[in-house]
MIZA-389943 format. One record per residue (C-alpha): residue in three letters; y, z, x. Coordinates in pm, 1 decimal. Example, Ala and Ser with C-alpha at 12.3 -4.5 7.8 and 13.67 -1.06 7.14 Angstrom:
PT  residu  Y  Z  X
PT  ala  -450.0  780.0  1230.0
PT  ser  -106.0  714.0  1367.0
This chain:
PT  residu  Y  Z  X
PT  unk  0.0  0.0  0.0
PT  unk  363.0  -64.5  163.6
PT  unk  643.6  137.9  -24.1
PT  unk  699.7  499.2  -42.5
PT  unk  498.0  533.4  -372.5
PT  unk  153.1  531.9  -162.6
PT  unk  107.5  895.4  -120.9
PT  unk  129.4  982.4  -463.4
PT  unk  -14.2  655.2  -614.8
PT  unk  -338.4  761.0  -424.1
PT  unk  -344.0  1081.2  -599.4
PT  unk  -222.8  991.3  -918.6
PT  unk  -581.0  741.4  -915.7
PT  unk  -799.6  972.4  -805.9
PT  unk  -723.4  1255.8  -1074.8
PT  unk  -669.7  986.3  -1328.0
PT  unk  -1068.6  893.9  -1274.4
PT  unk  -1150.9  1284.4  -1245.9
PT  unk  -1025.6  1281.7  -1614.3
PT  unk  -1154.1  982.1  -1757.2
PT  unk  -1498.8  1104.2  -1624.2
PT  unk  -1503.8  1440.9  -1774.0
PT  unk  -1439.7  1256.7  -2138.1
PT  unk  -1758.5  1070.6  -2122.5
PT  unk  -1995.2  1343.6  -1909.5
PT  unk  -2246.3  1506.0  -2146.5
PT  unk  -2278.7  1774.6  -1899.9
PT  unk  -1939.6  1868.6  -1831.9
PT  unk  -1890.6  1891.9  -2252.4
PT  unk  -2069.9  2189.2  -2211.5
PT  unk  -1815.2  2390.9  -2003.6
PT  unk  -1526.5  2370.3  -2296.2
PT  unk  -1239.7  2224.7  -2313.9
PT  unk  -1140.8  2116.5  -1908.6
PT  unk  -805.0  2043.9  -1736.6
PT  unk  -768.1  1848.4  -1441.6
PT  unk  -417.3  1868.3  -1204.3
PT  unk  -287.3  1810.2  -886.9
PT  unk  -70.0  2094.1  -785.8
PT  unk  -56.0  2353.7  -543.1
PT  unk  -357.9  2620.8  -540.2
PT  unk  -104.5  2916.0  -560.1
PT  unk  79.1  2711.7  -896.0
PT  unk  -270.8  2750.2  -1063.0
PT  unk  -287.7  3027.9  -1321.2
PT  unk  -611.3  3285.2  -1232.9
PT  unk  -691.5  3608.4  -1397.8
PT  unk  -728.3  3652.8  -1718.6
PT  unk  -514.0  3369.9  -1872.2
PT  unk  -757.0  3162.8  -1629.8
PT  unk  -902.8  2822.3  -1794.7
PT  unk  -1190.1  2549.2  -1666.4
PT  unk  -996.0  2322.6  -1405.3
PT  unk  -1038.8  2051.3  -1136.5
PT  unk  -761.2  2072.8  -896.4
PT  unk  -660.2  1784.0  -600.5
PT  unk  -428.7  1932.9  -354.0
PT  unk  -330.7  1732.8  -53.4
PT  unk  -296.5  1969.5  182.5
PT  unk  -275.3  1747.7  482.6
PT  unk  -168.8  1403.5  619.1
PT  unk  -242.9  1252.2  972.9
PT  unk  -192.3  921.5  1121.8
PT  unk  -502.3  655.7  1113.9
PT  unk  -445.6  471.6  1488.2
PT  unk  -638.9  227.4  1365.9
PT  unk  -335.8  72.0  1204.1
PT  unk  -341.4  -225.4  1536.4
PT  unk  -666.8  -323.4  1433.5
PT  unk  -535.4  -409.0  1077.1
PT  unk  -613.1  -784.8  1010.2
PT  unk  -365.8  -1052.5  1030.6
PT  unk  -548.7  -1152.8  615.9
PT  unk  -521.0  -738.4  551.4
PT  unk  -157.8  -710.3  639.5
PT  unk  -20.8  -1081.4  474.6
PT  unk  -177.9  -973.2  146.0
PT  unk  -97.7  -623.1  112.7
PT  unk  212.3  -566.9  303.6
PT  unk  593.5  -722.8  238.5
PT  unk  687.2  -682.2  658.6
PT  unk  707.6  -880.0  889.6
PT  unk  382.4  -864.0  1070.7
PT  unk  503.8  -997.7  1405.2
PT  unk  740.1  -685.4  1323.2
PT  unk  744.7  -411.0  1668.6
PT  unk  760.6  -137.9  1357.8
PT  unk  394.5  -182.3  1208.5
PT  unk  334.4  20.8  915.5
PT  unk  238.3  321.7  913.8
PT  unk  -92.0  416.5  849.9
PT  unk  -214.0  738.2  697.3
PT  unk  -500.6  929.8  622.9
PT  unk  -532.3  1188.9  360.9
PT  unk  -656.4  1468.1  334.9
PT  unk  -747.3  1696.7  -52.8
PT  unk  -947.3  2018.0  -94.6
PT  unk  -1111.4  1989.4  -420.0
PT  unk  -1120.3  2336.3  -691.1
PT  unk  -1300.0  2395.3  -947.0
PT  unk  -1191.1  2696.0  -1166.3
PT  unk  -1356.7  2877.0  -1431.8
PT  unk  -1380.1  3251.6  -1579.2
PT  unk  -1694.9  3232.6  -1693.3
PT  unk  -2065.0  3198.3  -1532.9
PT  unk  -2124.9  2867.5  -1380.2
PT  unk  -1827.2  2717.9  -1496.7
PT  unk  -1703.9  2644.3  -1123.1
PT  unk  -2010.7  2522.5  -1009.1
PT  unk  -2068.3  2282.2  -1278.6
PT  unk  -1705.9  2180.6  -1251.9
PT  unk  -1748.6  2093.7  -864.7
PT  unk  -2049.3  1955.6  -900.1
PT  unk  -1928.3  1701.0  -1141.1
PT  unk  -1611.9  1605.2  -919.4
PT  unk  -1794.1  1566.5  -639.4
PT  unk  -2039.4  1318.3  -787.2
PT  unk  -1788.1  1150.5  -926.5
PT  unk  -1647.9  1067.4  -636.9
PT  unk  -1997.4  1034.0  -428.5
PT  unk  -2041.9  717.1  -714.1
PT  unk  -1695.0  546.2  -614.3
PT  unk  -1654.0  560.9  -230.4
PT  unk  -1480.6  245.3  -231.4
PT  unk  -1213.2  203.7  -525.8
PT  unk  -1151.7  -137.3  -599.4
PT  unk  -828.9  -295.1  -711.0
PT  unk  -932.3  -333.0  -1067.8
PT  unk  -1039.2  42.6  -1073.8
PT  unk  -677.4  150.8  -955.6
PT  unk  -465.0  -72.8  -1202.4
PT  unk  -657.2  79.2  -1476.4
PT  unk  -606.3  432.9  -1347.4
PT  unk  -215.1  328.6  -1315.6
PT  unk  -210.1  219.6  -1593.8
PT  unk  -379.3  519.7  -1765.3
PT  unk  -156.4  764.5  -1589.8
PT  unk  143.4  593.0  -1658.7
PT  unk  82.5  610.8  -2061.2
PT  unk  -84.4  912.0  -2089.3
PT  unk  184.4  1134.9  -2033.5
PT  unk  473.1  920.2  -2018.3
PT  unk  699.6  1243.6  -1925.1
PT  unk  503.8  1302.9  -1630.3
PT  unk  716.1  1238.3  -1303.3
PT  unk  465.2  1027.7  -1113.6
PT  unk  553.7  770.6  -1512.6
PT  unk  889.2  813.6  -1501.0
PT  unk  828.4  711.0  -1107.2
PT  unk  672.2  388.8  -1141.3
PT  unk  886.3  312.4  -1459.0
PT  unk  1009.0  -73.7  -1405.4
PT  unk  767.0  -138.1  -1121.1
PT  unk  482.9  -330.0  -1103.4
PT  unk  163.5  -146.1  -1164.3
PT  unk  -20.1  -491.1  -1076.5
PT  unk  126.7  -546.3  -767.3
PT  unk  97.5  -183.4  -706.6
PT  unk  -284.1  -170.1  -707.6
PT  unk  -284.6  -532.0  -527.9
PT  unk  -103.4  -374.5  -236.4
PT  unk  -379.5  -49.7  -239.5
PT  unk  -627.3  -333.5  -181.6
PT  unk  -930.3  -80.1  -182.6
PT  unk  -928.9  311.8  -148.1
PT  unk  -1239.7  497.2  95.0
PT  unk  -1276.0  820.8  -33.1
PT  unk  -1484.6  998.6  221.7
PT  unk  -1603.9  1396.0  201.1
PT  unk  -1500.4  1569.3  457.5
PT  unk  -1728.7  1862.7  544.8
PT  unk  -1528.1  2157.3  742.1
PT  unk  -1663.5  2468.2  884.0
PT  unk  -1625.9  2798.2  755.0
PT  unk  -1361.3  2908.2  1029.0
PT  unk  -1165.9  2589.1  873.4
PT  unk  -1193.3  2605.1  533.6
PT  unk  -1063.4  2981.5  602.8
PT  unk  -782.3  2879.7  779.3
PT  unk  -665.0  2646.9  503.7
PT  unk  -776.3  2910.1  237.1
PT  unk  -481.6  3121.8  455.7
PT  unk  -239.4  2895.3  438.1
PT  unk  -251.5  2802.6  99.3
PT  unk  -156.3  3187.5  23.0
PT  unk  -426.1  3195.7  -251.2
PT  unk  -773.4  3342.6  -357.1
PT  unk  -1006.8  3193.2  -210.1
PT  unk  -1243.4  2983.1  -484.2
PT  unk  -1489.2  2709.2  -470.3
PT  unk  -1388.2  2346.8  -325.0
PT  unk  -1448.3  2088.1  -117.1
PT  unk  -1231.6  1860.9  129.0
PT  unk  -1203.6  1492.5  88.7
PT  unk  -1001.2  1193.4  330.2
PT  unk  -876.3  874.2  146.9
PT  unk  -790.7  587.9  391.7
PT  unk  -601.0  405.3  495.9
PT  unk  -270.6  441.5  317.6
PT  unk  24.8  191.7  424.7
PT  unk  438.7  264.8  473.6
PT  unk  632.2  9.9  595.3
PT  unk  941.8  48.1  749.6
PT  unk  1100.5  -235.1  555.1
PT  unk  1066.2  -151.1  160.4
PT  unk  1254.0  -463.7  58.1
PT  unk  1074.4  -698.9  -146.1
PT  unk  1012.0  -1043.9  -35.6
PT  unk  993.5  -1315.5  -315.1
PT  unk  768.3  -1521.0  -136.6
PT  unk  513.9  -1252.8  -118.5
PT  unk  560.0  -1107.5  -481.7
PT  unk  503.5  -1422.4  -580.9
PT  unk  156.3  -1451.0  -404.9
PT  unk  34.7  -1139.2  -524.7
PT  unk  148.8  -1246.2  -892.5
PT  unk  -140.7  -1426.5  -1037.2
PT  unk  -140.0  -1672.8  -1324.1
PT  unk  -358.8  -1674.4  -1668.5
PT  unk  -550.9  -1896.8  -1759.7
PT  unk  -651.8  -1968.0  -2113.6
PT  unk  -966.1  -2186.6  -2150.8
PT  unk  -1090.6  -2057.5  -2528.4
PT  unk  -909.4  -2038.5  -2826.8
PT  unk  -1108.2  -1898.6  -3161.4
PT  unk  -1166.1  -1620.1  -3448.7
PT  unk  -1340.3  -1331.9  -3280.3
PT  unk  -1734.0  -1344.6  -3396.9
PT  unk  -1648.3  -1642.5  -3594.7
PT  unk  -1540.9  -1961.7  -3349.8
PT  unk  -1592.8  -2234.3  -3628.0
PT  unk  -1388.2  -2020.9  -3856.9
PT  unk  -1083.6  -2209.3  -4004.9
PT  unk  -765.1  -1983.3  -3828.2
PT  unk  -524.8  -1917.1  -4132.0
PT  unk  -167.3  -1665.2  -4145.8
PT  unk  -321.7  -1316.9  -4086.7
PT  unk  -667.7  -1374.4  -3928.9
PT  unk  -699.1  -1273.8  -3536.6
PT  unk  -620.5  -1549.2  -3305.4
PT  unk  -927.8  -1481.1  -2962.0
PT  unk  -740.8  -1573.7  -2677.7
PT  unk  -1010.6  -1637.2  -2410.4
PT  unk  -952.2  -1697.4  -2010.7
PT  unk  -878.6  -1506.8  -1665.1
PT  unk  -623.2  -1293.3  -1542.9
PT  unk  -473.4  -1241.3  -1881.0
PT  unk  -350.7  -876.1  -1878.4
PT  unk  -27.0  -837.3  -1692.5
PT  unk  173.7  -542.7  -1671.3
PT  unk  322.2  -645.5  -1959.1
PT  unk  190.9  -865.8  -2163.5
PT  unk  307.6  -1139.0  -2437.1
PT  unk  202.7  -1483.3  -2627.7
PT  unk  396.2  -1726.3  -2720.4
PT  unk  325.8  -1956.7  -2967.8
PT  unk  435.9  -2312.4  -3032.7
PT  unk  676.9  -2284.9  -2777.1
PT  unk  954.0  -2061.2  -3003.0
PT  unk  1170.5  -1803.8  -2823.0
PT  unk  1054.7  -1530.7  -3004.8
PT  unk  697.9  -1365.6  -2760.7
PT  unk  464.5  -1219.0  -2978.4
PT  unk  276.6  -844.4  -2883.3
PT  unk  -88.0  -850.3  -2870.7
PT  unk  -311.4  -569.9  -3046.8
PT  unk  -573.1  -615.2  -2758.6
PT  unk  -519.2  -681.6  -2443.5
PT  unk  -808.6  -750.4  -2151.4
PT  unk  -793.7  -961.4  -1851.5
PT  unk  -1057.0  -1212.6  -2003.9
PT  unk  -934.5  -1151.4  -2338.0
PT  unk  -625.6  -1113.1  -2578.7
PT  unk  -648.6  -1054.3  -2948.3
PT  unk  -299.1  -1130.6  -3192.2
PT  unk  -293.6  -1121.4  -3523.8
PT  unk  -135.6  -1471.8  -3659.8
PT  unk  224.1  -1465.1  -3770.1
PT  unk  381.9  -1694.0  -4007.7
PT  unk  398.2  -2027.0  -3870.8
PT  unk  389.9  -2353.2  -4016.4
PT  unk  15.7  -2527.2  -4087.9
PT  unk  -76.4  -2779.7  -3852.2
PT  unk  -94.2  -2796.5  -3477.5
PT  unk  19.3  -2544.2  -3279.3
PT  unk  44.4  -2389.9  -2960.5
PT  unk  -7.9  -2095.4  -2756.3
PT  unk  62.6  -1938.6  -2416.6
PT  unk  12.2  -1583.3  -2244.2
PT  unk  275.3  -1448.8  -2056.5
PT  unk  322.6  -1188.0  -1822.4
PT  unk  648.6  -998.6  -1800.1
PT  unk  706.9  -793.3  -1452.5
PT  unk  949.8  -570.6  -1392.5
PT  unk  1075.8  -599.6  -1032.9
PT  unk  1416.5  -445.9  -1073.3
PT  unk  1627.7  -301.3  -1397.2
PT  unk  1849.4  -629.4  -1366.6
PT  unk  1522.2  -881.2  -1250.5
PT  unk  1230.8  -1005.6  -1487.5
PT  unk  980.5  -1228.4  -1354.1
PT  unk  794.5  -1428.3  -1586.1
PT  unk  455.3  -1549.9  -1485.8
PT  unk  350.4  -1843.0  -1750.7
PT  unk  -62.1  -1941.6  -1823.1
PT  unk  -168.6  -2327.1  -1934.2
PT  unk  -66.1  -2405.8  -2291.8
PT  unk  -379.4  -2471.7  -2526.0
PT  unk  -376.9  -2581.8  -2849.1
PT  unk  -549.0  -2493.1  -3193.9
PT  unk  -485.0  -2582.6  -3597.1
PT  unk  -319.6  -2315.3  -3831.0
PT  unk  -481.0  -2434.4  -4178.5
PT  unk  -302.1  -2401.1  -4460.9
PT  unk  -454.9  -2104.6  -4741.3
PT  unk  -383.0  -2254.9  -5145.4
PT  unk  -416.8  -2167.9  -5491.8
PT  unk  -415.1  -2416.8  -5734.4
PT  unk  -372.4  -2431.1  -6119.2
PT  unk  -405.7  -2734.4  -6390.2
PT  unk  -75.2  -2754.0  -6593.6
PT  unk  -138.5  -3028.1  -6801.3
PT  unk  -411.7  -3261.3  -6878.7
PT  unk  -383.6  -3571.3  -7079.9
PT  unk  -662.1  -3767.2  -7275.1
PT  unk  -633.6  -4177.8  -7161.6
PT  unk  -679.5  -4370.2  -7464.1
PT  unk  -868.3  -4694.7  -7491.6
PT  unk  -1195.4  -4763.7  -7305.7
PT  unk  -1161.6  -4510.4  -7073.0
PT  unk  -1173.6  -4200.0  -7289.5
PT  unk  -1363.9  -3961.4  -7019.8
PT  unk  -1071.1  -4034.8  -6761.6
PT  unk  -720.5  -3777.9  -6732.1
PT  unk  -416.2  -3749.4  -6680.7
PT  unk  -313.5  -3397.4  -6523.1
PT  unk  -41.9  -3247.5  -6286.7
PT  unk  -185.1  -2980.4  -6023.8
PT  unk  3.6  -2705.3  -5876.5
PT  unk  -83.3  -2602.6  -5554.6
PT  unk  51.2  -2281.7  -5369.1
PT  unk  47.3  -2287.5  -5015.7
PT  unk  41.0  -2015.3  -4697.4
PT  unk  242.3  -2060.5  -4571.1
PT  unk  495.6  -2268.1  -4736.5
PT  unk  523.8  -2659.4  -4627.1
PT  unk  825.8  -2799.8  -4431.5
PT  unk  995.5  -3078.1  -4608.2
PT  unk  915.3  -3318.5  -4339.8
PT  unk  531.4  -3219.7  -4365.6
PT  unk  252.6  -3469.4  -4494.6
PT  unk  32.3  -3335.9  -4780.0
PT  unk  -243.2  -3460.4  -4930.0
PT  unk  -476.1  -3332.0  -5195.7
PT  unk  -847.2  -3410.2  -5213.3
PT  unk  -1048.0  -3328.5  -5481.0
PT  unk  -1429.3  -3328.7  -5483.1
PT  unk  -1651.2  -3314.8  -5757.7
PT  unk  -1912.9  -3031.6  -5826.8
PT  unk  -2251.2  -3240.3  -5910.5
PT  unk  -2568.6  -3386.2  -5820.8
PT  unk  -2523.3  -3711.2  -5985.0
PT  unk  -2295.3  -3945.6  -5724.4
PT  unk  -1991.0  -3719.7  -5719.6
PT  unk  -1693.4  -3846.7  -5760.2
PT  unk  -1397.8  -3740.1  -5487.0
PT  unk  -1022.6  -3837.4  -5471.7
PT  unk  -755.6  -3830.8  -5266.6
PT  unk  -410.4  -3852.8  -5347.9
PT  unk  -45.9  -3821.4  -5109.1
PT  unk  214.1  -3541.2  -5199.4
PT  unk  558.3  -3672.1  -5261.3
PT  unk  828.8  -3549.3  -4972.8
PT  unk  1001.3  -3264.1  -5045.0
PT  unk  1379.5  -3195.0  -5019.3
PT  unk  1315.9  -2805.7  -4872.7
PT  unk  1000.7  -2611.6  -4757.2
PT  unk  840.9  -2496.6  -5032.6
PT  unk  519.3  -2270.4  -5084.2
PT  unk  476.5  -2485.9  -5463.5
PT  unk  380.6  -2857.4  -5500.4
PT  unk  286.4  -2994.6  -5816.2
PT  unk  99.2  -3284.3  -5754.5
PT  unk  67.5  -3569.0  -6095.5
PT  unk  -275.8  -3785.8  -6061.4
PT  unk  -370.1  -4052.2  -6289.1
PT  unk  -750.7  -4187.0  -6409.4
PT  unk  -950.4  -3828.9  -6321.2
PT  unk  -1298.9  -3783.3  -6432.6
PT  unk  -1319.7  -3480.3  -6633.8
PT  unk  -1552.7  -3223.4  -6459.7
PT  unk  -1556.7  -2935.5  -6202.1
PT  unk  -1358.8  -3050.0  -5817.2
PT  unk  -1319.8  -2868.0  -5548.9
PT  unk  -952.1  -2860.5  -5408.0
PT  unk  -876.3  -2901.2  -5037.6
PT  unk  -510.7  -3010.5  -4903.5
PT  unk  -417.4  -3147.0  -4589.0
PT  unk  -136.3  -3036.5  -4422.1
PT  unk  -6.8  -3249.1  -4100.5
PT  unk  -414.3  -3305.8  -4048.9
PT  unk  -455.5  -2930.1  -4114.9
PT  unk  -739.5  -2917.8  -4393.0
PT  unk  -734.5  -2534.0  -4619.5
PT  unk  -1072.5  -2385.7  -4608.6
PT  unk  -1347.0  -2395.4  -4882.4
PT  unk  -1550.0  -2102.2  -4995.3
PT  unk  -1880.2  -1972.1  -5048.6
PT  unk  -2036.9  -1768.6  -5304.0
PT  unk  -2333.5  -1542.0  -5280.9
PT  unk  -2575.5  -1864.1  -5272.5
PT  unk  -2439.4  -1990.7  -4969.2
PT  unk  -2248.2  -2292.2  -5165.0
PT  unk  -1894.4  -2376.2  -5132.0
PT  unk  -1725.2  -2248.2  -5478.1
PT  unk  -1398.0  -2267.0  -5476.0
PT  unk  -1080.0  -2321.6  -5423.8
PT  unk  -1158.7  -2528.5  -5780.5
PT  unk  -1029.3  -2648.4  -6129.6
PT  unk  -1177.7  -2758.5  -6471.3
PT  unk  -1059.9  -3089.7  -6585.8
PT  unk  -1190.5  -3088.5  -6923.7
């Protein structure tokens, strides 16, 4: 990492995936309710107001000399210095004692225990572990000040910069476990020692735009459906499955048929995004994830995916106004005027045409018949047609190519949208 966040990014990680853990461990349910912090031993309350806690302390930081042997690939993608620079960064290992506390039998020991195995499991944290842990700890308790810290930066380019975290134990003698014990100006009470390397400062914590704009990766949509559904029609209201890589940023948007407005996704994962559809108009539309960063207060950086396409269909209701008997000949043929409503309403430059398909096994009959223009979007057409059949149709309307949906009943046979021409 290469600002002066490193120190207490590395912490903030680690204790976020202490608590994470201790929601989903079966064992550790059975101490009670369990607090995990990261403050001094002598801060922690003991005695009888004593409660079950994990506390991470760093109690020491030394120098890693190992910071020369950093490779040229290391340094260009996790630091912003120069790396012919005479001022390398400076490279840090360090150093936590590990408590568990607990008033009652056991407690301690199971607490420990459970750290410690957490831990044991991730020896090497990778990136995507620590942007989720940032990302946790950041919303969790957005008063904390390690939040308020990292408010307008970029949690993404934070973990990028980590690269990966080595959490190694650390096992001390007795004669130096006491000594620390002494310092610390505390009761003594179980723990263990831990060292995380190798942490990064650089001596020059300006950003470079060339390099945040390396480290800034772009999404990529290749999918677009309904979630458990893909051949579903996608109407106002139903969830638009935005499928692809890289898709959760720090803060993440979609855009759709390339309006201003950026739309907030109720799910966000980085091969996934899930919006619900707004009002748009039927037809063919657009969409695009974005990915607003935060570099300064006064500087956004927008990082745009591909644009894919999908239809919007149109949802209608229709109703028979009036019918007419022909006379002559051609008694079993109608006159009638349909009203259609549409969702959502159709732009006066938009094409629609109703089709109408009769219910029956004997050579049904289907028609098809072009919408005059309208002089304003409208969510009513009524729609005059001349020589119908009388008999059950099915009603479908096309809107800019956009074909409404037919349903099923219990049989498994489309049923309506439908009128009676009788």
């Amino acid at each position: 990492m290469s600002n002066a966040l490193s120190i207490a990014t590395v912490t903030a990680v680690i204790k976020n995936l202490l608590e994470n853990g201790l929601v989903s461990d079966a064992i550790v349910a059975s101490v009670g309710d369990v607090v995990v912090t990261a403050l001094p031993p002598d801060k922690i309350q003991v005695g009888s107001d004593e409660r079950a806690q994990i506390n991470l302390f760093l109690y020491h930081v030394t120098q890693n000399r190992n910071v020369d042997w950093i490779s040229q690939e290391y340094r260009s993608s996790y630091t912003t210095s120069n790396t012919n620079s005479t001022n390398p960064p400076l490279a840090l290992d360090l150093h936590y004692v590990l408590t568990a506390y607990g008033t009652k039998d056991f407690q301690a020991e199971i607490l420990l225990g459970y750290a410690m195995q957490m831990l044991h499991k991730l020896p090497n944290i990778t990136y995507e572990t620590i942007e989720n842990a940032l990302k946790n700890a950041a919303e969790t308790n957005t008063s904390s000040v390690f939040s308020q810290a990292i408010t307008g930066l970029s949690i993404s380019n934070l973990a990028l910069r980590v690269g990966r975290m080595k959490v190694s134990p650390a096992f001390l003698s007795m004669e130096e476990t006491s000594r620390i014990w002494s310092a610390l100006q505390t009761n003594y009470r179980p723990s263990a020692t831990y060292q995380v390397s190798m942490v990064l400062i650089e001596s020059d914590s300006t950003d470079k735009s060339e390099v945040l704009d390396l480290m800034l990766s772009e999404p990529v949509i290749e999918k677009v459906t309904m979630p458990a559904q893909p051949e579903a029609h996608i109407t106002i209201g139903s969830t638009l499955l935005i499928q692809g890589k890289q898709l959760r940023g720090d803060i993440t948007k979609v855009r759709l048929s390339n309006i201003d407005k950026l739309f907030t996704p109720f799910d966000v994962q980085n091969t996934q995004v899930s919006l619900q559809v707004p009002s748009l108009p039927a037809g063919v539309q657009t969409v695009q994830i974005i990915h607003e960063t935060v570099v300064r207060k006064e500087q956004h950086n927008l990082v745009e995916s591909n644009v894919m396409a999908f239809v919007l269909h149109p949802k209608i209701t229709v109703e028979t106004l009036h019918v007419t008997s022909l006379q002559g000949n051609d008694r079993d043929l109608r006159s009638i005027d349909i009203s259609v409503k549409f969702s959502p309403k159709v732009g006066k430059d938009q094409r629609v045409i109703l089709q109408l398909n009769q219910i029956s096994k004997n050579e049904p009959i289907a028609y098809s018949c072009l919408a005059s223009t309208q002089t304003e979007d409208t969510d009513t057409i009524i729609i005059p047609l001349q020589n119908i059949k009388a008999g059950e149709y099915l009603v479908r309307v096309k809107v800019d190519g956009a074909e409404s949906p037919l349903y099923k009943n219990q049989s498994g046979e489309y049923d309506s949208p439908r009128i009676t021409i009788k």
